[in-house]
Every structure is written in C-alpha cells, then in structure tokens.
C-alpha positions as CSV (number, residue, x, y, z in Angstrom):
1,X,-36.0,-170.6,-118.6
2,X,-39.8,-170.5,-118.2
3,X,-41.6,-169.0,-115.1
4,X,-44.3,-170.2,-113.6
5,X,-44.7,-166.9,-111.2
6,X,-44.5,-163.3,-111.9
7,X,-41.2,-161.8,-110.8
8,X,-40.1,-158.1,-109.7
9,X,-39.6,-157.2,-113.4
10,X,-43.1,-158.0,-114.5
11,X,-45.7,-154.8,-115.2
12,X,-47.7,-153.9,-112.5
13,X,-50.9,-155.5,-112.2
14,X,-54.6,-154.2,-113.6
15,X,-57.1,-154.2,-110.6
16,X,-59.2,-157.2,-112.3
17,X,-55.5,-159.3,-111.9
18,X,-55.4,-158.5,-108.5
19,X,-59.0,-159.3,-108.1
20,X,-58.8,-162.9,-109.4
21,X,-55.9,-163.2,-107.8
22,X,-57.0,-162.4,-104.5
23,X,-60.3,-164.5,-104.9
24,X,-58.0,-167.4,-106.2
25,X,-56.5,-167.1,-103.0
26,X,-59.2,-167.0,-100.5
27,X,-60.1,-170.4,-102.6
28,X,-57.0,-171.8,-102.4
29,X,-56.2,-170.9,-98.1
30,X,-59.9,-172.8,-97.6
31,X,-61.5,-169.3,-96.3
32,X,-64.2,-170.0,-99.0
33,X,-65.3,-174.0,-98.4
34,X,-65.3,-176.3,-101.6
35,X,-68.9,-175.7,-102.5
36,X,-69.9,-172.8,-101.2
37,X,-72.5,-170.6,-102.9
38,X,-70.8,-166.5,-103.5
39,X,-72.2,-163.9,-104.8
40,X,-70.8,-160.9,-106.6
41,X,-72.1,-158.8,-103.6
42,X,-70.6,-160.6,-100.9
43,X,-67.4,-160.4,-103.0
44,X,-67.2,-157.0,-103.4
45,X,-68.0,-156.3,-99.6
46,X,-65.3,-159.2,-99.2
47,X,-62.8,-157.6,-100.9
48,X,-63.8,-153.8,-100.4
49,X,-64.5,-153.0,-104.4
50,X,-67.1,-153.0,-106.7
51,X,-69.0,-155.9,-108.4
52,X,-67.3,-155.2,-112.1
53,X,-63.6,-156.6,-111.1
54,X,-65.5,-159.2,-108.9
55,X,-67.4,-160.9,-111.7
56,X,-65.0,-160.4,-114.2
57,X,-62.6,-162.9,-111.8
58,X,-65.2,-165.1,-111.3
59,X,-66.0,-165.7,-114.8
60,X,-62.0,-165.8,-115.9
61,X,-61.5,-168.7,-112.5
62,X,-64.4,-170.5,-113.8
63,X,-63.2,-170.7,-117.7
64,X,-59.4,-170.6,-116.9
65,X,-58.7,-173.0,-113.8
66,X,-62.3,-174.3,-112.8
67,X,-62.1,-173.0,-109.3
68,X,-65.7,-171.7,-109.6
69,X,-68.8,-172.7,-111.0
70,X,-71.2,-170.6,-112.7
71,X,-74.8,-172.8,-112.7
72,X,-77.6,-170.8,-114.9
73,X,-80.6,-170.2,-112.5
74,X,-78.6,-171.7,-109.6
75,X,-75.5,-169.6,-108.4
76,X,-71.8,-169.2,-108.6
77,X,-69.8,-171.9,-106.6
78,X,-66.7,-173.0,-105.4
79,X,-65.6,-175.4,-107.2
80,X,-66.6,-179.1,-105.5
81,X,-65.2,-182.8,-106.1
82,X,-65.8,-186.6,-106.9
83,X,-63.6,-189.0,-106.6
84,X,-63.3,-188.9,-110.8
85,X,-62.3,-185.4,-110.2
86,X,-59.6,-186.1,-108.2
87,X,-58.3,-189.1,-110.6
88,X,-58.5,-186.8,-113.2
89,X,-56.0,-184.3,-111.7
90,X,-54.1,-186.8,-110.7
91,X,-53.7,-188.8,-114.1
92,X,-53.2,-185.1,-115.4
93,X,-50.1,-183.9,-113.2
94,X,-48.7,-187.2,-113.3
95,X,-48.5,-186.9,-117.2
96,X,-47.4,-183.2,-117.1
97,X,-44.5,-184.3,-114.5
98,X,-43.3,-187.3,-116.4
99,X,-43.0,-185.0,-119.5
100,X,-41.5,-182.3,-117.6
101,X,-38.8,-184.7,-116.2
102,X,-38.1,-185.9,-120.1
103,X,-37.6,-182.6,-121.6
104,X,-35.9,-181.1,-118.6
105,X,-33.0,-183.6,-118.2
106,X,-32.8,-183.6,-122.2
107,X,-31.2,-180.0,-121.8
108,X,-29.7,-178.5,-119.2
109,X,-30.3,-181.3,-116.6
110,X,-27.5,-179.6,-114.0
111,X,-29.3,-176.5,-113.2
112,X,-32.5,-178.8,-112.6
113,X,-30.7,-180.9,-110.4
114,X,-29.1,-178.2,-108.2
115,X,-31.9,-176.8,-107.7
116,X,-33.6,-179.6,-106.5
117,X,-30.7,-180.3,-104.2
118,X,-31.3,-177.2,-102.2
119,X,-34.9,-177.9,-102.1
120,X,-34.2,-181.2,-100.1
121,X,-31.7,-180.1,-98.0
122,X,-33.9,-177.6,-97.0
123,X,-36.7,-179.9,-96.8
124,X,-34.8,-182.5,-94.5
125,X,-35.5,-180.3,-91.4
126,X,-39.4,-180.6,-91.4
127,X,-39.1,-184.3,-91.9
128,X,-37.8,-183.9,-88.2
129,X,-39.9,-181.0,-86.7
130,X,-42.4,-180.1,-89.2
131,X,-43.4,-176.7,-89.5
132,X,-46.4,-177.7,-92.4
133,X,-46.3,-174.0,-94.1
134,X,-43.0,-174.1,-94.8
135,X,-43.1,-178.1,-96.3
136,X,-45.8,-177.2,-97.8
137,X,-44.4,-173.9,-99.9
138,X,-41.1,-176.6,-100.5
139,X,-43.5,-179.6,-101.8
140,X,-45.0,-177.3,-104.3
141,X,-41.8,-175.4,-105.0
142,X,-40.1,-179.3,-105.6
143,X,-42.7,-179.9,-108.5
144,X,-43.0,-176.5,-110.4
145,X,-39.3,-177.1,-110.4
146,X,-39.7,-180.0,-112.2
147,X,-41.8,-177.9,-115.0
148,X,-40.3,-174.7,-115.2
149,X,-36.8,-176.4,-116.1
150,X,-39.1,-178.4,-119.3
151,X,-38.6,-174.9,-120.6
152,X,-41.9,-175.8,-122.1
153,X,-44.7,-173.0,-122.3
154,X,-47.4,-175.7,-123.3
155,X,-46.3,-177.8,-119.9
156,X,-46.4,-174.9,-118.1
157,X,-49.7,-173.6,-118.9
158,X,-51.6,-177.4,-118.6
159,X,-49.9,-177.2,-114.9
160,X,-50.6,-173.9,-114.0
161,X,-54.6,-174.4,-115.1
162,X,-54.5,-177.5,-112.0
163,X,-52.0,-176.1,-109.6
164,X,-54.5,-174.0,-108.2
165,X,-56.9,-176.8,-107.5
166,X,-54.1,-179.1,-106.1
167,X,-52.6,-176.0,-103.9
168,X,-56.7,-176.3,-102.6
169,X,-56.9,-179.7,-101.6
170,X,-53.2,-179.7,-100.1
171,X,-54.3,-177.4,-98.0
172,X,-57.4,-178.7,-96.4
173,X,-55.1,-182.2,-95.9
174,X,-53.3,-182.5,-92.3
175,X,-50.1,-183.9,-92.4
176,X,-48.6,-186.2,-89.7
177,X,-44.8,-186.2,-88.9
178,X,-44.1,-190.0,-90.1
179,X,-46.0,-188.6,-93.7
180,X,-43.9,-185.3,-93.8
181,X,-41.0,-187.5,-93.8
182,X,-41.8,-190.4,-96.3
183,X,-42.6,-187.4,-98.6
184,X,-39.0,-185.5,-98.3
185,X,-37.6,-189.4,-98.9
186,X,-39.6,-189.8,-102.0
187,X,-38.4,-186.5,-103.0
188,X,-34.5,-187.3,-102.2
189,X,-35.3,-190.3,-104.2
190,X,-36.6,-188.9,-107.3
191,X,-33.2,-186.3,-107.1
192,X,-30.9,-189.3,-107.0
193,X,-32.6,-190.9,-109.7
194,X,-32.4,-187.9,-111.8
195,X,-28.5,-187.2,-110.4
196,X,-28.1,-190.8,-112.0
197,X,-29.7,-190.2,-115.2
198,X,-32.2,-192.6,-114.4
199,X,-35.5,-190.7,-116.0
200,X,-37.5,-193.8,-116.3
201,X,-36.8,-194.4,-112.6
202,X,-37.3,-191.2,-111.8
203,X,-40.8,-190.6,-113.7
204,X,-42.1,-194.0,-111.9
205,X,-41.5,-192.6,-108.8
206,X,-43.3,-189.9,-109.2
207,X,-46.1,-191.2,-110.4
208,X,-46.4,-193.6,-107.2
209,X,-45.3,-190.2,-105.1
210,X,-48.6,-188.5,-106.3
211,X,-50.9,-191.6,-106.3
212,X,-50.2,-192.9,-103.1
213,X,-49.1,-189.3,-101.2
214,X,-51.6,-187.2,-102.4
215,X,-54.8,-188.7,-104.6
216,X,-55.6,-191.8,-102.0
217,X,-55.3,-189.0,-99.2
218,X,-57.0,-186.2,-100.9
219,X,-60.0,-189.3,-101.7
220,X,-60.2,-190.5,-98.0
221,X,-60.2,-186.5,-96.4
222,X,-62.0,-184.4,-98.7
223,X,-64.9,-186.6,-100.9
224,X,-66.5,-186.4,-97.5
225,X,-66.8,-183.0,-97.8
226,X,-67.8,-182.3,-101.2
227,X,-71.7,-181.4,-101.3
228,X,-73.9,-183.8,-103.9
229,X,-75.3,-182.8,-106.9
C-alpha cells in the first residue's frame, strides 16, 4: 500500500528536507500568519542555519505546495487566500476523495474499512469532550486513509501538494463541541456507507462533509484575514 508519510525505514533526511520541513510547519501551526512578508535572514535566525537550506525550502514550498510566494521586486510570502482559493481546494479534494473512495473499495476494500473503524471509534470520545489536537490529527488521519488505500501514486501526490494548505486553514478554525460531533457522525456515516458497499453514497457524503464542514467555515473565518492585493 501507498504512504503518504515517511516511516522508520525511510533514509535519513538531507538538511534542506528538514529545512522545508520545518518551515512547512511553522506555516502549517499558524506561527507564520497567512501573508506574512519572510525573509531568508529572519529564517535562518528562525531556524538557527544558514540562508542556503532556507531559500532552497522556500523556493521548493513555493513551486511544490504553494505555501509561499515569491513576488519579483516585492518579497517572499506566506501564502494568502480568496474565496476562489478556497473553492478551488475544495472542488480539488473533493475530486481526489471521490476517486480515492472508487479505486480503494475496487481492491482490497476490508483493510480500508477496518481501518476506518478504529478511526471512529477513537474519534467517538471527542464528539463528547473534545480535546481539538487529538480530533484534529483523527480528521486528517480519516481522509489520507481514504487515499493511501487508492494505492494510487498519482492520487496521492495531487493530495499531498493541498494537504498542507488544508492542515493551515484547519488549524486557524475553532471548533465548537456540537461541530466536533456532527463531524465524527458524518464520518460514521461515510464508514457505513462504504461497510454497505454503497460508493455512490459514500462519495456524496463526502462531498457535502467538505463543502459544508470545512469550505463555508474556512470562507466565513479566514477571508477576513487574508491581506488584499
């Protein structure tokens, strides 16, 4: 089966991985605010390195997953939004899901659903007492589910190119105890259907899980937020 994260058995990393990985983070855990001018100097003092792996990250974020933008005679940014931007992502992962959920329950659809059992079940406790890290980390571990089990390297790469952007707005979203819950249900839902072998079911629940959980929410919180042009 695909991954979609390094494991224990992967080489070790080069210090320009570690770098975009660490400035993909700081991104991604809202330390750097959507928008904001860097340079490769504050970087490096950041991160206690030199410029070299520091714009060598920023360039491969900025071709790779859009998370920065380099504007000639202007600056490098973090990346900011419209409201198209967050359509497109969504009209994007809602595809991507749909055809994960088709190729994955055209092969071996019992390992998918298992796994997606224990996700819920695991889940079902925040929907009462919400500890938002951890329903978080299970939210996004629910969906990459969906796409590692396409066993589809071309899937997994389109998602991985706009998880990092999602994982950013998620995290700059609050999340009240009544939404927590209507998300694990949607989640139980889409399980059953796929338990069923409803995909059609399935893949129109998702859909309506991202439109209406995450890109109405994301447009309401964030679009406030993102600087003009």
């Amino acid at each position: 089966m695909r991954r979609l994260e390094r494991t224990a058995f992967d080489p070790p990393k080069s210090l320009g991985e570690m770098t975009e990985e660490r400035l993909r983070q700081t991104i991604v855990s809202g330390d750097l605010e959507f928008g904001e001018q860097v340079t490769e100097a504050k970087l490096s003092e950041l991160f206690g390195m030199s410029k070299t792996p520091v714009r060598e990250a920023l360039i491969k974020l900025s071709i790779r997953e859009r998370l920065v933008e380099i504007r000639p005679r202007s600056g490098t940014f973090v990346f900011s939004l419209k409201e198209e931007d967050i359509d497109d992502i969504s009209a994007l992962r809602i595809t991507l899901e749909q055809a994960a959920i088709r190729a994955a329950m055209s092969g071996s659809r019992g390992s998918l659903i298992d796994e997606l059992n224990k996700n819920v079940e695991a889940s079902k406790v925040h929907g009462e007492t919400p500890d938002l890290a951890a329903y978080r980390a299970l939210d996004h571990e629910f969906h990459a589910t969906l796409l590692r089990h396409s066993d589809n390297p071309y899937l997994i790469d389109c998602y991985t190119m706009i998880s990092a952007k999602v994982l950013a707005m998620r995290n700059r979203l609050t999340f009240s105890r009544e939404y927590v819950s209507k998300s694990i249900d949607e989640h139980i839902a889409m399980t059953h259907a796929l338990s069923a072998g409803d995909v059609d079911g399935a893949c129109r629940m998702v859909a309506a899980h991202i439109n209406c959980g995450f890109t109405e929410r994301t447009k309401r919180l964030l679009t406030n937020i993102a600087p003009a042009e």
